[in-house]
N, C-alpha and C positions, 0 to 999 in steps of 0.2 A: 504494500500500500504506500502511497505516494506520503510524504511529509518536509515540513521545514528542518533544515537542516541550520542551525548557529555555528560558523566555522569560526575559531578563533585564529587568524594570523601574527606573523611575526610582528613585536614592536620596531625590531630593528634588525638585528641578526637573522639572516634568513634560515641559518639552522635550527633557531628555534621553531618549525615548522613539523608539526609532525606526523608522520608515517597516515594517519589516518585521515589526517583533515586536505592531507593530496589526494587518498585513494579517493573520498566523499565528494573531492571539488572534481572530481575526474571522472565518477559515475553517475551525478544528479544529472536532470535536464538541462536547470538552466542554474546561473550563479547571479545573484543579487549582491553588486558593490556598490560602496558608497561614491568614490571613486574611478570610473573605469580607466582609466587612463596611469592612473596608481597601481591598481591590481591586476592590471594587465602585463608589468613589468614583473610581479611576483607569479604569476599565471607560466608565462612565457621560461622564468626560470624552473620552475617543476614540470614543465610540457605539458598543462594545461588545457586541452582545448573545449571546452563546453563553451556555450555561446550567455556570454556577460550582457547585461542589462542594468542602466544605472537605478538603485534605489537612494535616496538621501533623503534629510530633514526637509527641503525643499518639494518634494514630489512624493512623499510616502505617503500624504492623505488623501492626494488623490488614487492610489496603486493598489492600496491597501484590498477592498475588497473583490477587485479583481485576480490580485494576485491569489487570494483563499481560494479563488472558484477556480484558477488555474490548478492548484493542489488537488483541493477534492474531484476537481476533472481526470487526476493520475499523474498529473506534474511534478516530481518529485525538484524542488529549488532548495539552495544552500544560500545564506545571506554571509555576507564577510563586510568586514570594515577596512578604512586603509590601513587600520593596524590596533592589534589587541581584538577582544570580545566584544562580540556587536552587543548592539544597550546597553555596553556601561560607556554613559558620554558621549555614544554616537548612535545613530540610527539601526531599529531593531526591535523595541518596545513596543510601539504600533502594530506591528505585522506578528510577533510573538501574543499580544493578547487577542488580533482579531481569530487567529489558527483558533487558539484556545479557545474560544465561545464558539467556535464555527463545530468544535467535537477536533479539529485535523490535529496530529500528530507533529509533535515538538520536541525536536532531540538537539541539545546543545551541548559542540563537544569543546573536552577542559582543553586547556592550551592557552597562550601567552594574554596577560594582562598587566598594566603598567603599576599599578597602585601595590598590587601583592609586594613582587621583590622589593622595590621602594618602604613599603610599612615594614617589612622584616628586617630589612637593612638599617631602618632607622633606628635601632638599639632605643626605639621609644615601646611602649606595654601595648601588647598587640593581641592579650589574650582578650579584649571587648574596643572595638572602636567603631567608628562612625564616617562612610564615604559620603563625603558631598560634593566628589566633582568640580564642575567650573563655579564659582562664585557668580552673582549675579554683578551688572558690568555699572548699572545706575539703579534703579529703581529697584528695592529692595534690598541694596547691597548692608547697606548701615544694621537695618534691622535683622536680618541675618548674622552680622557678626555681631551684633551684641546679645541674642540670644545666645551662639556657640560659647562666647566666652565663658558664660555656665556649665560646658558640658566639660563632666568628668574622662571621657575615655579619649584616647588619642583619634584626633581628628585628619580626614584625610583629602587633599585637595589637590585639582588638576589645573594647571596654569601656563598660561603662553606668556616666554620670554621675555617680552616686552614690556608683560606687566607684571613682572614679577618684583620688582621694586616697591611698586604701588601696593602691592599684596602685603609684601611684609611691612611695608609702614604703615598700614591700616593694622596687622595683626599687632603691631606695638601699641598703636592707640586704643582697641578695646581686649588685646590679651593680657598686654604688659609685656617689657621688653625682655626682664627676667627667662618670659617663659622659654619650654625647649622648643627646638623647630630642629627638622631634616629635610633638607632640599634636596633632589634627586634628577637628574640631567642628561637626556641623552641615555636611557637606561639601553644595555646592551651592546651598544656601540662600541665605538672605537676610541670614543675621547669621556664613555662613561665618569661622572663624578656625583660625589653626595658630600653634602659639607654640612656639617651639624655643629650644633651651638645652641646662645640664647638665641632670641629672635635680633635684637640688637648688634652682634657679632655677627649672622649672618648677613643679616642688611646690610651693614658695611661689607662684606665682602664681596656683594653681588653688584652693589655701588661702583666697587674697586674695580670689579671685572664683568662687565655687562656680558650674561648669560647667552647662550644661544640653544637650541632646542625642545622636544618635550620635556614639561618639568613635574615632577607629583613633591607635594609638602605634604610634611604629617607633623602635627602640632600637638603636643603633649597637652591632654586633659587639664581641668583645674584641678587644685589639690583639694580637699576639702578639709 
């Protein structure tokens, strides 16, 4: 019976690609990327050839219920992202609950995600935290962090580059500069780093040497 398939791809390292999420991209119908133009370079390097179709944030509510009735029709489609597990922070969640109310078949296989290695690596308490992704950019940004700053477990955030400045001198002004923070950059790569500290220790650093790449922060809990 036909079903959606969640294929996790590589953050960065194409080894991290595994045996099964090539065999799944190589026997479904069709493949759903966020990206084709991205995932046609990762396609091409495993030999690839199922026929790609773009899904993204921009066109998934419209694609949505047709794509199900393509399923339940016997189309069996695999959804990927440009990199890491589809729905976390990228398109996937839409098409993953319409399957589910629809009855069709949802298998989502394990494989790379940025925030995992990043929170383990962060030597911050990793036995209970809390992903929240991209922070909001204006509207709601303040009242968001000023509720976090309440929360006890290690908090975990995804962030572009450029604003990762702005991030951490917002998290100075409602965490407190004291607090821990692990910044994590480029995971997998070739010029991988994580640089931990206060919050204030890293912000100067990141000051000193303006960032380039994916970045996840994980910010130690309040203490109580």
């Amino acid at each position: 019976m036909a079903k959606l398939y969640l294929v996790p791809t590589p953050i960065g390292n194409l080894k991290d690609m595994t045996f099964r999420a090539v065999e799944v991209l190589g026997d479904v119908d069709l493949i759903l990327a966020e990206d084709t133009r991205t995932s046609g370079k990762l396609l091409k390097h495993f030999g690839i050839s199922t026929p790609v179709q773009s899904h993204h944030q921009h066109n998934e509510h419209k694609t949505v219920a047709h794509l199900v009735q393509r399923i339940m029709g016997g189309t069996s489609i695999a959804l990927i992202s440009d990199a890491g597990t589809p729905a976390i922070s990228d398109p996937g969640f839409l098409l993953t609950r319409a399957c589910i109310e629809a009855g069709v078949e949802v298998e989502c296989l394990p494989g790379a995600t940025a925030f995992v290695p990043a929170l383990v690596n962060s030597g911050l308490p990793n036995d209970k935290f809390v992903f929240e992704g991209f922070l909001p950019v204006k509207k709601g940004r303040q009242t968001r962090l000023s509720f976090l700053a309440e929360e006890s477990r290690t908090i975990v955030f995804y962030e572009s580059p450029h604003k990762l400045v702005k991030t951490l001198t917002d998290f100075c002004d409602f965490f407190g500069e004291d607090r821990h923070v692990s910044v994590s950059r480029e995971l997998t790569k070739l010029y991988e780093e994580t640089v931990r500290g206060t919050i204030k220790t890293v912000l100067e650093h990141f000051i000193n040497n303006p960032p380039k790449g994916e970045i996840v922060i994980c910010v130690s809990g309040k203490h109580k």
